[in-house]
One Martini backbone bead per residue (centre of mass of N, CA, C, O) as a GRO file, in nm:
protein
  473
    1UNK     BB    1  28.929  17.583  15.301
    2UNK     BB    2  28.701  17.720  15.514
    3UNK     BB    3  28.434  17.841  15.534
    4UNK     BB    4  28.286  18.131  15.619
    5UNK     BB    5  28.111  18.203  15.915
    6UNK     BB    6  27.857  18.441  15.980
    7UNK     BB    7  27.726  18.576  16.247
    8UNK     BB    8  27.435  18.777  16.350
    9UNK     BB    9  27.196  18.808  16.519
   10UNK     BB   10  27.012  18.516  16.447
   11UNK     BB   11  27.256  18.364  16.356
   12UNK     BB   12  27.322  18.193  16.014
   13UNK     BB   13  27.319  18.276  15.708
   14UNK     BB   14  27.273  18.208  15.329
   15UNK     BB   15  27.351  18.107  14.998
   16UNK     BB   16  27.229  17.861  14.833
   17UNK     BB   17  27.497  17.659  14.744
   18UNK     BB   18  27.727  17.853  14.847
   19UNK     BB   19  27.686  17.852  15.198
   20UNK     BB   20  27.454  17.689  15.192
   21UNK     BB   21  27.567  17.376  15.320
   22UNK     BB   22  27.553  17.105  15.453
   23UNK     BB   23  27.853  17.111  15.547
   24UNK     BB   24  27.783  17.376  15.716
   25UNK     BB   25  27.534  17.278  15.880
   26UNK     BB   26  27.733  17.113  16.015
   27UNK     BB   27  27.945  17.290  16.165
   28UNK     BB   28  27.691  17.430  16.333
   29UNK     BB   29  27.590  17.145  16.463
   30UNK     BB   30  27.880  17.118  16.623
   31UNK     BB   31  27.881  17.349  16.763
   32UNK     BB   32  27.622  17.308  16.927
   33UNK     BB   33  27.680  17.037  17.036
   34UNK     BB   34  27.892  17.167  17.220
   35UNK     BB   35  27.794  17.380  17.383
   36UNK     BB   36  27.554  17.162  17.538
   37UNK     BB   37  27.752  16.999  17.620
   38UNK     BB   38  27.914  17.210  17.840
   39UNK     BB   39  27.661  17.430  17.955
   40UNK     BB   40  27.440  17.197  17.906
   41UNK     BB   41  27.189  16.970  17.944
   42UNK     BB   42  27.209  16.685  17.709
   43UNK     BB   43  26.966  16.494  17.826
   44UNK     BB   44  26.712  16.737  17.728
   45UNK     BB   45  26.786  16.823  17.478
   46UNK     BB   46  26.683  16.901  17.117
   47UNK     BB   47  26.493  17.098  16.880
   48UNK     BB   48  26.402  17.064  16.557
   49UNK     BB   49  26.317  17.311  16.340
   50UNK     BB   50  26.135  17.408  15.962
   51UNK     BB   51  26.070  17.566  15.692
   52UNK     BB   52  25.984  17.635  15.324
   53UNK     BB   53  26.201  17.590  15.208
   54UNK     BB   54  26.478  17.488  15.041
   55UNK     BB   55  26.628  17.241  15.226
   56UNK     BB   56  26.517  17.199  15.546
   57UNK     BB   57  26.418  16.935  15.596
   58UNK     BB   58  26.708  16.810  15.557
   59UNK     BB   59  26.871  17.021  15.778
   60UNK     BB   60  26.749  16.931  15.977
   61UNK     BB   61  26.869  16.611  15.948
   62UNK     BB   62  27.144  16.719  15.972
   63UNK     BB   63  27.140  16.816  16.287
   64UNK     BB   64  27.002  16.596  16.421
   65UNK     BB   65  27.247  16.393  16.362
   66UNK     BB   66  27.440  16.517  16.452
   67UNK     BB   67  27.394  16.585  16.761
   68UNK     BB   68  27.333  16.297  16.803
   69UNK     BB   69  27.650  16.204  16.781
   70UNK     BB   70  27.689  16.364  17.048
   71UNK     BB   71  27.428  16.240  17.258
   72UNK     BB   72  27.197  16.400  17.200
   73UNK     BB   73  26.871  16.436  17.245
   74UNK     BB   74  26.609  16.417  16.936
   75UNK     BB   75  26.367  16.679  16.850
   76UNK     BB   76  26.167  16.635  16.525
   77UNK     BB   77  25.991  16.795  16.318
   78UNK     BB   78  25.731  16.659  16.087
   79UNK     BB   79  25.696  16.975  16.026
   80UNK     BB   80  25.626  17.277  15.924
   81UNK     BB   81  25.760  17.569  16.188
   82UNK     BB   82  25.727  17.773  16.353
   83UNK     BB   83  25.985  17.943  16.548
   84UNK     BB   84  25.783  17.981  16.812
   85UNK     BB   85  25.712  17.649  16.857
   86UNK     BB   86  26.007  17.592  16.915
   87UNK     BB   87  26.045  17.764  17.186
   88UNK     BB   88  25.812  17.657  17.314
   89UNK     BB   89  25.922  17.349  17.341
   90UNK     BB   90  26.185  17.428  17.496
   91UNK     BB   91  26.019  17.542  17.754
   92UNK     BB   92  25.809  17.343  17.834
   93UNK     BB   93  26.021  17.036  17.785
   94UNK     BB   94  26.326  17.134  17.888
   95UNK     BB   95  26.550  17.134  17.690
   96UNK     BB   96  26.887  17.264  17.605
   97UNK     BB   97  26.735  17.362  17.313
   98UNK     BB   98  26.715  17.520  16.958
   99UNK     BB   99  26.652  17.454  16.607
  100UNK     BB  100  26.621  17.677  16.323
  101UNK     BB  101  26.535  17.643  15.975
  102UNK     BB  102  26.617  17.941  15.873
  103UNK     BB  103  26.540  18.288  15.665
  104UNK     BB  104  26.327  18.447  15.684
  105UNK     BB  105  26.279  18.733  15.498
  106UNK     BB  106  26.437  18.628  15.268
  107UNK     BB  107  26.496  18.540  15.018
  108UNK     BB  108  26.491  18.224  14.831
  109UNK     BB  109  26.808  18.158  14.799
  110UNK     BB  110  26.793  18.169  15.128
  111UNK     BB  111  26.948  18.040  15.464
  112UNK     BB  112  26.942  17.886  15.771
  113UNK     BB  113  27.031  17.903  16.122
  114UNK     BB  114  26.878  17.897  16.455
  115UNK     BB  115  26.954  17.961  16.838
  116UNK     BB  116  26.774  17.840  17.092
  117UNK     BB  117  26.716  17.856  17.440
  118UNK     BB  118  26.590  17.724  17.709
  119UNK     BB  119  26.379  17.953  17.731
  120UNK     BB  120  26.239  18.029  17.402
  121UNK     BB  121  26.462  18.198  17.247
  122UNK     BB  122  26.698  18.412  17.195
  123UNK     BB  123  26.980  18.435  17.188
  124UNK     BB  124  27.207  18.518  17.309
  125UNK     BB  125  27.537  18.674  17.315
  126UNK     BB  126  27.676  18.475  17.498
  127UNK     BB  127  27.599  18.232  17.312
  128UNK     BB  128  27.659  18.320  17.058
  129UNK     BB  129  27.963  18.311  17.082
  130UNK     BB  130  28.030  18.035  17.180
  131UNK     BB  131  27.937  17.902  16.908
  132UNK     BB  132  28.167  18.032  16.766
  133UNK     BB  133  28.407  17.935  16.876
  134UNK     BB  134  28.333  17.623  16.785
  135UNK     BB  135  28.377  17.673  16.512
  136UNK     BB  136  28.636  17.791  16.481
  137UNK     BB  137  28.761  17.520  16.594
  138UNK     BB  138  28.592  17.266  16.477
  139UNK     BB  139  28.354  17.131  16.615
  140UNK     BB  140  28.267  16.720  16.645
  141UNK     BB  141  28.123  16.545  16.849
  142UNK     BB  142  28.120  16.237  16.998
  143UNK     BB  143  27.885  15.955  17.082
  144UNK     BB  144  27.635  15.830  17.177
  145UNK     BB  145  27.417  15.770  17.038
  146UNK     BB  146  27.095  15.918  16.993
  147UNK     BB  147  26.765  15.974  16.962
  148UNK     BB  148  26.532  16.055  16.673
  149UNK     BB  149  26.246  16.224  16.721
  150UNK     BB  150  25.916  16.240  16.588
  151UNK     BB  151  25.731  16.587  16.621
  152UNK     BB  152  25.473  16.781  16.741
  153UNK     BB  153  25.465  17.133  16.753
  154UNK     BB  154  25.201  17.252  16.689
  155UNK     BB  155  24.971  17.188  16.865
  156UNK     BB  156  25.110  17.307  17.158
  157UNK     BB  157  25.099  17.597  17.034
  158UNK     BB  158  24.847  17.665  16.963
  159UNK     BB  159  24.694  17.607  17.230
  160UNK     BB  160  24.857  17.856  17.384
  161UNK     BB  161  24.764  18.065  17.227
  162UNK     BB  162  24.473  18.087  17.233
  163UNK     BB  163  24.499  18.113  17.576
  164UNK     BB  164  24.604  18.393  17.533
  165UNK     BB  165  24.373  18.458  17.343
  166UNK     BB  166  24.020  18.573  17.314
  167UNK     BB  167  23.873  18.399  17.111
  168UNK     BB  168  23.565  18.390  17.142
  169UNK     BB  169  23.525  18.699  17.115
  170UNK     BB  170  23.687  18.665  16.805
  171UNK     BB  171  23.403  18.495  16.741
  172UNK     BB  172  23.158  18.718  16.811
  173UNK     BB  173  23.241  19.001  16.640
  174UNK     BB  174  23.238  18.950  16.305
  175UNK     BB  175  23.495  18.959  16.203
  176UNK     BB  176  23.717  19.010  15.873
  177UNK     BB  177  23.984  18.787  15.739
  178UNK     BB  178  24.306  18.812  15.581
  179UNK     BB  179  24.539  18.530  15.551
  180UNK     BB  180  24.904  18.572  15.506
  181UNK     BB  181  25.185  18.307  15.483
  182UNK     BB  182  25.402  18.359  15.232
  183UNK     BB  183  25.487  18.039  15.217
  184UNK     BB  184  25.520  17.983  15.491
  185UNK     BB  185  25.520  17.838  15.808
  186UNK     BB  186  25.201  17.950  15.875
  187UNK     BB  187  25.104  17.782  15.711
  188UNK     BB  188  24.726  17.713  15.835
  189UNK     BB  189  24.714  17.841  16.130
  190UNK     BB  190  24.568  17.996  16.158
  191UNK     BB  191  24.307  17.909  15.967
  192UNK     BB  192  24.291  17.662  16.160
  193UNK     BB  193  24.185  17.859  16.410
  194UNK     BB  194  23.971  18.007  16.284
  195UNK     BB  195  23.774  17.752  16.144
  196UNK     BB  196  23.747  17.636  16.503
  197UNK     BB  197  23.579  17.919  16.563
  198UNK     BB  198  23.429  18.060  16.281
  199UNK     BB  199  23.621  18.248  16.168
  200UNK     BB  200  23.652  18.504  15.912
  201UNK     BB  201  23.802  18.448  15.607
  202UNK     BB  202  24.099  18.481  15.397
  203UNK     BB  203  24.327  18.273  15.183
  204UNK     BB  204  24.659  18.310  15.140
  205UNK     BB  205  24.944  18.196  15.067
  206UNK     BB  206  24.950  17.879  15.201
  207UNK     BB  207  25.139  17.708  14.974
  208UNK     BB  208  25.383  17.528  14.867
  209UNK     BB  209  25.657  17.801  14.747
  210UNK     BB  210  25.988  17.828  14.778
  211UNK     BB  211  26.028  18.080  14.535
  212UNK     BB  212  25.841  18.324  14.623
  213UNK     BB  213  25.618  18.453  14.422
  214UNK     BB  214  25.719  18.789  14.394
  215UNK     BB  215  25.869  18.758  14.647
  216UNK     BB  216  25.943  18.842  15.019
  217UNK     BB  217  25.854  18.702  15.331
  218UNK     BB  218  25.790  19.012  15.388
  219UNK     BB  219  25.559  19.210  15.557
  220UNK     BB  220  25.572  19.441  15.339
  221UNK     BB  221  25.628  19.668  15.126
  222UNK     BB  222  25.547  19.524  14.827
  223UNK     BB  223  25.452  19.210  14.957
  224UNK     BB  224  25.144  19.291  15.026
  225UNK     BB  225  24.932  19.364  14.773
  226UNK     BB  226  24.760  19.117  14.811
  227UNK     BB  227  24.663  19.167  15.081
  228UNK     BB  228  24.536  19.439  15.025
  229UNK     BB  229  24.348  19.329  14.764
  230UNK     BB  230  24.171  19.167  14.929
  231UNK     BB  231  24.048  19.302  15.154
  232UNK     BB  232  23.881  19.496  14.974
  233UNK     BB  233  23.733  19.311  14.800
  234UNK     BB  234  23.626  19.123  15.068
  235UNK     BB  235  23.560  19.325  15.303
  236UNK     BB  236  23.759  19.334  15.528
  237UNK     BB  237  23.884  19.462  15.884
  238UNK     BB  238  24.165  19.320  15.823
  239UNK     BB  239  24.519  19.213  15.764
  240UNK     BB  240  24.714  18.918  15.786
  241UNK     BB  241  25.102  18.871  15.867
  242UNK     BB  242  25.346  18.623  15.818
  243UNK     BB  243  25.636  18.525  15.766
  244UNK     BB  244  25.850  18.299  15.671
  245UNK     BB  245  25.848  18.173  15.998
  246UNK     BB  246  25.616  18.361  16.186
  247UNK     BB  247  25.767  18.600  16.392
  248UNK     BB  248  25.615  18.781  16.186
  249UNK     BB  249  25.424  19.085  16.169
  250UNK     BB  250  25.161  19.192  15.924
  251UNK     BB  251  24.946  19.483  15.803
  252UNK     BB  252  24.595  19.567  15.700
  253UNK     BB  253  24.387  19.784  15.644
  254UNK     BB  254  24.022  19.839  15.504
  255UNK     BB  255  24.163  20.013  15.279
  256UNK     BB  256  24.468  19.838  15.291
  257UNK     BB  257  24.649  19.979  15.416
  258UNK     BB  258  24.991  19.979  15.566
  259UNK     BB  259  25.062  19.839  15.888
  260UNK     BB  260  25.307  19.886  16.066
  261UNK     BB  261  25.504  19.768  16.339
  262UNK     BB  262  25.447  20.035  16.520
  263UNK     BB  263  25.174  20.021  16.532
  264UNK     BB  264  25.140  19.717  16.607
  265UNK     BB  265  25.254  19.799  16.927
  266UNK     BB  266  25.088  20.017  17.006
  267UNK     BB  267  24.809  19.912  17.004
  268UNK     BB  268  24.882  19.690  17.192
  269UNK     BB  269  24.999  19.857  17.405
  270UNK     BB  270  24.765  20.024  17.493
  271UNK     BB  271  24.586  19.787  17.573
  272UNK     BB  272  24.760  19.657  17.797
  273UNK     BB  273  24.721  19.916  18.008
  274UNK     BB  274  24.426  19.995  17.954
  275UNK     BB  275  24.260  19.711  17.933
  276UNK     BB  276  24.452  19.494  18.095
  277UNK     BB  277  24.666  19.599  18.308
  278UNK     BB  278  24.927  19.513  18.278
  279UNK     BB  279  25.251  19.423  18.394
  280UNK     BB  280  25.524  19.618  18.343
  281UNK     BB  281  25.745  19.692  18.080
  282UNK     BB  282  25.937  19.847  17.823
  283UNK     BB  283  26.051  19.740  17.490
  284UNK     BB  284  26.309  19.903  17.227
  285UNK     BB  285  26.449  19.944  16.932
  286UNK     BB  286  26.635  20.191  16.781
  287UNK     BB  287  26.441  20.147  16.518
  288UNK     BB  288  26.140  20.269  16.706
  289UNK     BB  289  25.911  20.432  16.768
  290UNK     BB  290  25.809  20.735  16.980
  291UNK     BB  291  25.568  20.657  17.075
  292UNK     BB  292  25.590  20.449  17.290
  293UNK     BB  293  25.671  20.666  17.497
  294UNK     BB  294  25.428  20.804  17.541
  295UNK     BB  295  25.263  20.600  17.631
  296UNK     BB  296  25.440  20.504  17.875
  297UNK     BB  297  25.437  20.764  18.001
  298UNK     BB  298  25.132  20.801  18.048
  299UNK     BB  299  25.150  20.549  18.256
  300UNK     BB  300  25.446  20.461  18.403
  301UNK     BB  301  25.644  20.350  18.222
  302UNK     BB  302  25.927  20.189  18.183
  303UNK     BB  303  26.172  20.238  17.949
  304UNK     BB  304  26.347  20.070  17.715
  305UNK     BB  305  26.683  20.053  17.500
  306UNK     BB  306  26.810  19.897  17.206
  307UNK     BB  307  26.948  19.707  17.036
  308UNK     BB  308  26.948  19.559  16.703
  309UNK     BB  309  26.746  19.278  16.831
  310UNK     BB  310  26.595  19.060  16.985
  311UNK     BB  311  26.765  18.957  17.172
  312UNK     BB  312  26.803  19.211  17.369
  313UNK     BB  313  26.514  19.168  17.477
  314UNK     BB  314  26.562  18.851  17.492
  315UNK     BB  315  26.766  18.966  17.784
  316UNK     BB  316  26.587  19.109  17.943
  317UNK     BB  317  26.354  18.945  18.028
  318UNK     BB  318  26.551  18.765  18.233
  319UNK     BB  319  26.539  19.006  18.415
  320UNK     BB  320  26.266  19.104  18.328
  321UNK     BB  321  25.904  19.240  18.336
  322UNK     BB  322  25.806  19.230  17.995
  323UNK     BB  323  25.504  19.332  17.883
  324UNK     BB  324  25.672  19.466  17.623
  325UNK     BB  325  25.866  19.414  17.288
  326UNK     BB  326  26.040  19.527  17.014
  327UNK     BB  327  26.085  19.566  16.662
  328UNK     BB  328  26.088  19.668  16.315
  329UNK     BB  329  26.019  19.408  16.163
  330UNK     BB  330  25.774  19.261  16.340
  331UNK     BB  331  25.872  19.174  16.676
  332UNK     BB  332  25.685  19.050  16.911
  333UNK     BB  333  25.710  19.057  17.280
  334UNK     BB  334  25.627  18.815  17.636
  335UNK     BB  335  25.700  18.758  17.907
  336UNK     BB  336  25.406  18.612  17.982
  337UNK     BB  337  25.508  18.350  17.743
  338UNK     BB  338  25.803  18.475  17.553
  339UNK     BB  339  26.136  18.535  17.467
  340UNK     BB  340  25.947  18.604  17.169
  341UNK     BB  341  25.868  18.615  16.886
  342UNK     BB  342  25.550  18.637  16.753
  343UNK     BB  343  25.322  18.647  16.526
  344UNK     BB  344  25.053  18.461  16.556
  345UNK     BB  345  25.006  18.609  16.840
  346UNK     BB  346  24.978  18.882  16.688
  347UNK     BB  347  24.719  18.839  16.560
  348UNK     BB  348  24.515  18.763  16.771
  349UNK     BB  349  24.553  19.029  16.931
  350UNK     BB  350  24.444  19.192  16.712
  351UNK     BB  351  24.191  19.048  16.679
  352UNK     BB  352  24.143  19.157  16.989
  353UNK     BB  353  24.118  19.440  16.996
  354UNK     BB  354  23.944  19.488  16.804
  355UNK     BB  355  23.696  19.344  16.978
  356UNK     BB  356  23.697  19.484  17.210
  357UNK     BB  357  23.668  19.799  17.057
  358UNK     BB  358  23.521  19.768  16.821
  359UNK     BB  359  23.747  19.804  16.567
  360UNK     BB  360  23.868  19.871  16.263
  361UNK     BB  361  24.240  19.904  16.270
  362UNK     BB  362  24.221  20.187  16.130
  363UNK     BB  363  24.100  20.320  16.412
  364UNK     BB  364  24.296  20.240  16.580
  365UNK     BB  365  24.555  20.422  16.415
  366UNK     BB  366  24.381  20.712  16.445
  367UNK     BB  367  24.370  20.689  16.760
  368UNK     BB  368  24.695  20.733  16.794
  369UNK     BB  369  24.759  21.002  16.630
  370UNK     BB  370  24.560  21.176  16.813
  371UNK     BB  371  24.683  21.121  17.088
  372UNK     BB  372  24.983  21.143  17.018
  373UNK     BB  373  25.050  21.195  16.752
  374UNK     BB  374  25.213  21.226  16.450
  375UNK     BB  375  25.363  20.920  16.304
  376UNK     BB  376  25.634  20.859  16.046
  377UNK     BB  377  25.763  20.602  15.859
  378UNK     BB  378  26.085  20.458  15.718
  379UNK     BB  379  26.260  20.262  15.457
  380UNK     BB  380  26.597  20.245  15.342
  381UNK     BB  381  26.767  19.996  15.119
  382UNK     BB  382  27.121  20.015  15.073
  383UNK     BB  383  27.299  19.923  14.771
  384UNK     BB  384  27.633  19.918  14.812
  385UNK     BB  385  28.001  19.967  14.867
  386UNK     BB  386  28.185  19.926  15.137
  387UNK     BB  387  28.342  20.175  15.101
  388UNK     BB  388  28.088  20.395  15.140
  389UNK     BB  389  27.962  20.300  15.335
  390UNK     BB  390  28.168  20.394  15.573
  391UNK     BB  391  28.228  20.637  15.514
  392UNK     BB  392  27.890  20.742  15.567
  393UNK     BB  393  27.967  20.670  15.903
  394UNK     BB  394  28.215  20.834  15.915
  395UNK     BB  395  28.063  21.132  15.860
  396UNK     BB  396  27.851  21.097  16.076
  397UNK     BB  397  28.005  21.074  16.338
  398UNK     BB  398  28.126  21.336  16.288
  399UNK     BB  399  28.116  21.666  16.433
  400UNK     BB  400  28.104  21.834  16.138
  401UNK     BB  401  27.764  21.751  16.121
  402UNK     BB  402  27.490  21.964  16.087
  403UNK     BB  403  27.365  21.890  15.836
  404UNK     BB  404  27.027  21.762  15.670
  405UNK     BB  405  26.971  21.928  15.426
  406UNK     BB  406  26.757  22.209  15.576
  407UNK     BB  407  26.859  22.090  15.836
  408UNK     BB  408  26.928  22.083  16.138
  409UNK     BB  409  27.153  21.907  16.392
  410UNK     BB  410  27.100  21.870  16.696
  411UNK     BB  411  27.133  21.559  16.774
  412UNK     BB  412  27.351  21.242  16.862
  413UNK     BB  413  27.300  20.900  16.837
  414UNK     BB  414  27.512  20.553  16.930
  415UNK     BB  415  27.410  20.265  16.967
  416UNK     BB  416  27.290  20.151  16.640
  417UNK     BB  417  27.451  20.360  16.479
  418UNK     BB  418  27.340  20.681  16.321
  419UNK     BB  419  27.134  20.950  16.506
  420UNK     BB  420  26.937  21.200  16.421
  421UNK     BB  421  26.836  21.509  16.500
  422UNK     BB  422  26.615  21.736  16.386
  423UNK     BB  423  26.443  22.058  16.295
  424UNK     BB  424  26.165  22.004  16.209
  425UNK     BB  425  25.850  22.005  16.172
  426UNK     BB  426  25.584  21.867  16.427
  427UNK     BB  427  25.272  21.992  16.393
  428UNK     BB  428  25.309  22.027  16.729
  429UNK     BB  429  25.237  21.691  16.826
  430UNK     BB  430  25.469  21.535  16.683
  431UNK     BB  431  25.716  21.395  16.544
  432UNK     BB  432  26.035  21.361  16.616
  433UNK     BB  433  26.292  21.403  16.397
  434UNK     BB  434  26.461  21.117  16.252
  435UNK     BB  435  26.780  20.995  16.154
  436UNK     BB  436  26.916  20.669  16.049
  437UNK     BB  437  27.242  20.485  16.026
  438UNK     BB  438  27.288  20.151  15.905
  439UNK     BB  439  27.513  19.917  15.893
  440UNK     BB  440  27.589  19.609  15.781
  441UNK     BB  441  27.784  19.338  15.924
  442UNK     BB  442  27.725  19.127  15.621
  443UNK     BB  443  27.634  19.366  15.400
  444UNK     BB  444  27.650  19.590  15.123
  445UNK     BB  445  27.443  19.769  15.340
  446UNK     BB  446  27.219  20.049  15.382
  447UNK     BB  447  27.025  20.185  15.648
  448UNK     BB  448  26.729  20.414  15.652
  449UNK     BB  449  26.577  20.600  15.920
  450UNK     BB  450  26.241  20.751  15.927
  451UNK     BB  451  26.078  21.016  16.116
  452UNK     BB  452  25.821  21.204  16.186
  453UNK     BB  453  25.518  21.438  16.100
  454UNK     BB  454  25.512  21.342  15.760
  455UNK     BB  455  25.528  21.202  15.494
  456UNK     BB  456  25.663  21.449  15.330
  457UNK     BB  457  25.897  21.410  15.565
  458UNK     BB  458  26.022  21.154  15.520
  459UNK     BB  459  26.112  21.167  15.236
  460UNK     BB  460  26.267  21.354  15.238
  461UNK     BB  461  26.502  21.265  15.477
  462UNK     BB  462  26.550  21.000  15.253
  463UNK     BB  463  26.670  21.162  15.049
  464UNK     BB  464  26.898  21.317  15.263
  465UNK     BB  465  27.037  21.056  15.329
  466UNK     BB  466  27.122  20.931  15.070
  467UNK     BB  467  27.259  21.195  14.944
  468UNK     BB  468  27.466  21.167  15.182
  469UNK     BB  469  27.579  20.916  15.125
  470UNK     BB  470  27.673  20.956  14.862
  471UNK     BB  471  27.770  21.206  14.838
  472UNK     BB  472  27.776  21.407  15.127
  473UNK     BB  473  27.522  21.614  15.110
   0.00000   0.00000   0.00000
């Protein structure tokens, strides 16, 4: 019997040699060569790039492969390639999708296919329905056979980000970078823009090797210890980081601390309405801070919340004019580049911010805590047994859960996981504090997010989240 492919928010992962396997790669780019005979124009063809993990280049020729025998003519990165260059290319060439070989932030034995739409971005959830459906039935499409063409989406990709951020100014403005590509696939990219432009770096993980010996290629701490240390040591204005695959960015301040990706959404968002006063609508995902609001609020922005995973706000992009929309994990994207996550671009905006303002990063988020007031956030996850998740999940959702360690609970939100309001003191001015639920629909995980209004108040209440979980308490 075959095995269970079960796709998540963005595509299908699984553990490389376990369920990441050939054939299971067949079988998922036979669901999408049936999805785009189908549903798109198959003679536009499909591009497919792939990351810097053990087996993706090969996975990627397995995937060009099996959709070129069912006629669709394919064009294969020569090179591994960020994931929003895959898109870049989808939308620029009108092709009628892309496929992105990685398993993005995930451990090194973790592999994945994700799916990219006509339009350059995140698969909606009604294709990615399609191509479920496709799986289930066991699709596996034959036509004239296609051509497969090795090309460059690097070069075109670089240039597009380039001409949306300010190189010039961040280039004559003399601030000092550490570049971390986590071993991952924007390895060489960035270092290669600032290198052409004389901006000054400092190049770390940039060498290939799939085992991302010591971390995993997700920019936040513990993983990023090593950038918060070269910045220090080498006296950068601040570190910049993109996950295995280039779509998410991660920074550090020049003091070394860690700037989650919420203050880089709240920075990139202040300075797009303040200084470049930029047109359009703020959308972000239920597990991202409430700061946002506050900014957008201030300026006269309409403000969307979605459920989480970033294919959300790249449908909403679809509908509407979204100046910046964000996720959690530090995927941020802009309808007037692609409804798409960009680590790469947010890296150069971020040091086009800091040129802008003639501040290193640090001042930059000092300055967000004064005028908006403190917000401050964590995210614990619970490797829990099945059991207990559903249990934990069960207990939140019931009406008498009045309390949450010695907070009362205000009010309950349930668009993605189940969200408390807490009576937490907020300091005057600072974040109304809450605590998320949210149980993983692929494995046996809950993640407990937290806001707060002061780092030792973020700390109690994921010790009181967890607490809840385990015990009951």
């Amino acid at each position: 019997m075959a095995q269970e492919i079960k796709f998540g928010t963005d595509g299908w992962r699984g553990i490389i040699a376990d369920d990441f396997t050939f054939d299971n790669v067949r079988r998922v780019a036979g669901a999408i060569a049936a999805y785009v005979l189908k549903h798109e124009d198959p003679l536009r063809g499909v591009v497919v790039g792939y990351d810097a993990r053990f087996a993706s280049p090969r996975a990627a020729q397995v995937v060009a492969e099996v959709i070129a025998a069912a006629g669709v003519p394919m064009k294969l990165a020569n090179d591994y390639t960020p994931t929003p260059a895959v898109s870049y290319a989808v939308k620029q060439q009108g092709a009628a999708g892309g496929v992105m070989v990685t398993s993005s932030h995930n451990p090194w034995n973790w592999n994945g296919v994700k799916y990219k739409g006509k339009f350059g971005g995140s698969a909606t959830p009604a294709i990615m329905k399609k191509i479920e459906e496709e799986l289930a039935a066991g699709a596996m499409p034959k036509g004239e056979k296609a051509e497969i063409e090795e090309v460059d989406l690097k070069k075109p990709y670089i240039a597009a980000v380039c001409a949306f951020a300010d190189m010039d100014l961040i280039a004559r403005t003399k601030f000092k970078f550490t570049v971390d590509a986590m071993y991952g696939s924007g390895r060489g990219v960035l270092t290669g823009i600032f290198a052409d432009r004389g901006v000054q770096y400092v190049a770390i993980r940039q060498e290939l090797n799939p085992l991302f010996p010591g971390i995993n290629p997700e920019p936040i701490e513990p993983h990023i210890a090593m950038l918060q240390e070269t910045v220090v040591r080498e006296k950068c204005d601040a570190g910049l980081a993109t996950d295995g695959d280039a779509d998410r960015i991660g920074a550090v301040a020049e003091d070394g601390s860690f700037v989650d990706s919420h203050k880089i959404f709240c920075v990139l968002l202040r300075w797009l309405l303040e200084r470049k006063k930029w047109t359009g609508e703020v959308a972000r995902a239920f597990n991202t801070t409430r700061m946002i609001d506050r900014i957008a609020a201030k300026h006269g922005r309409k403000l969307h919340e979605t459920s989480i995973g970033f294919k959300y706000i790249a449908d909403l992009m679809m509908d509407r004019e979204i100046l910046i929309g964000g996720e959690e994990s530090g995927g941020i994207g802009y309808s007037r580049f692609l409804p798409e996550r960009d680590g790469v671009l947010n890296c150069l905006l971020l040091a086009n911010v800091m040129a802008d303002e003639g501040k290193p990063l640090g001042q930059l988020v000092a300055d967000l805590q004064r005028d908006f007031g403190p917000h401050y956030y964590g995210r614990r996850d619970l490797h829990i047994p099945e059991d207990v998740k559903l249990q934990a999940i069960q207990r939140a959702r019931a009406e008498n859960t009045q309390t949450l360690g010695r907070y009362r609970v205000l009010k309950k939100e349930h668009m993605d996981g189940v969200k408390f309001f807490v009576d937490a003191p907020t300091d005057g001015n600072g974040a109304e504090a809450w605590v998320l639920f949210r149980a993983s629909g692929t494995e046996p995980l809950l993640r407990l997010y937290v806001e707060a209004s002061s780092p030792e108040l973020v700390k109690e209440l994921l010790e009181a989240g967890e607490n809840f979980v385990r015990t009951g308490g």
